[in-house]
N, C-alpha and C positions, 0 to 999 in steps of 0.2 A: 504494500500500500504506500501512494505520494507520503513524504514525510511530514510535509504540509497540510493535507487531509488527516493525518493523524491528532496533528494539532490542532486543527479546528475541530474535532470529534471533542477530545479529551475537554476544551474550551465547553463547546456548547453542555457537555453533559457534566461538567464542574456547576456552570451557569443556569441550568434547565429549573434546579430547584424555586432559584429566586424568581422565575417568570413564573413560576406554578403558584407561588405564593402569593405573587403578586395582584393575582387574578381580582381579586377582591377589594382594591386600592383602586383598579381603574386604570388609564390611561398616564395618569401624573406619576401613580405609584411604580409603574413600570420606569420613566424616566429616572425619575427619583433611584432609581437601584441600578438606574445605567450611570447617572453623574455619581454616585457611592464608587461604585468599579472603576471607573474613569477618576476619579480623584486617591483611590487607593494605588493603582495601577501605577499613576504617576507620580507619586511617596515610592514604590517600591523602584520604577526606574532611576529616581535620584539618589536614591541606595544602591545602584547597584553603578551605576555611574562615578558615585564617591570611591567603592572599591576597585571599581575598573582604575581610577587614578593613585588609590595607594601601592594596589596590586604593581602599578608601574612601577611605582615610587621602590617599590622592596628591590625589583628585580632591578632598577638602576642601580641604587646601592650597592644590592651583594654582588653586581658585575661591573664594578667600574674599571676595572682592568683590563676587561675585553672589549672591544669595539663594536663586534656585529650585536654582540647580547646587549651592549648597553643603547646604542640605536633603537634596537627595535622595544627597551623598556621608553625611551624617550618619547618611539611613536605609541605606546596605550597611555604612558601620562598624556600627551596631545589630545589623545581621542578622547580621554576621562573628562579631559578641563571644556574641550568644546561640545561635550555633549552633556557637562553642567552648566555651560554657560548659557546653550541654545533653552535649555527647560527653566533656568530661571531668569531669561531673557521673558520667553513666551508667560510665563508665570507674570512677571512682572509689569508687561502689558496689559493681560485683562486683567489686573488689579487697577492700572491707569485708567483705562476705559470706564470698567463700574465705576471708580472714584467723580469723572469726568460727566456721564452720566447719568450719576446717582441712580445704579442699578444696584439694590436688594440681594440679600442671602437668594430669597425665594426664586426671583429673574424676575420679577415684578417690577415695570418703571412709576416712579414717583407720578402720581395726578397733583398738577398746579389746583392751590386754592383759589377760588374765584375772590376778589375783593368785597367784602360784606359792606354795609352801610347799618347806621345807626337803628334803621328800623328793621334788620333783622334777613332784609330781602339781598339781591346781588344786584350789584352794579354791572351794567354790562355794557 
């Protein structure tokens, strides 16, 4: 079997539980468990991104005598730092945006208040 079909087997049938649960939340509820996966997803890639650059960091070290070994620890440090740079690059953006905005935990955008008047009714 593709190695790839593999992986999206073991994926969906990791995942199946929470859309079976979800049934009953509706439509929101289903999202709501996609941005949970999608927000964990991307905590475990910046963890695994951090080790991808110490992981470097070791093997520079313990080969700083050799040249081919210490190059190639020099290229996963490279790749650790630009693919923590790239997620809290993109991280740091839609945090600018909502701020910018003013979009909500929920995704709900803020409704302007209408200006009231003294007797209670809106000015328009």
């Amino acid at each position: 079997m593709n190695r790839y079909l593999k992986f999206l087997l073991v994926g969906l049938i990791i995942f199946i539980p929470s859309f079976v649960l979800a049934q009953s939340g509706g439509f929101q509820s289903i999202i709501r468990i996609l941005m949970d996966m999608v927000r964990q997803l991307s905590i475990l890639a910046m963890g695994v991104a951090t080790l991808v650059f110490f992981w470097g960091l070791v093997k520079f070290i313990l080969n700083t005598g050799s040249g081919s070994e210490a190059e190639q620890a020099k290229g996963i440090m490279f790749w650790g730092i630009i693919a923590l740079f790239v997620m809290f690059s993109v991280w740091g953006l839609v945090r600018l945006i909502q701020n910018t905005f003013q979009i909500r935990q929920g995704g709900a955008l803020p409704f302007p208040e209408l200006p009231t008047n003294n007797t209670g009714g809106t000015n328009l």
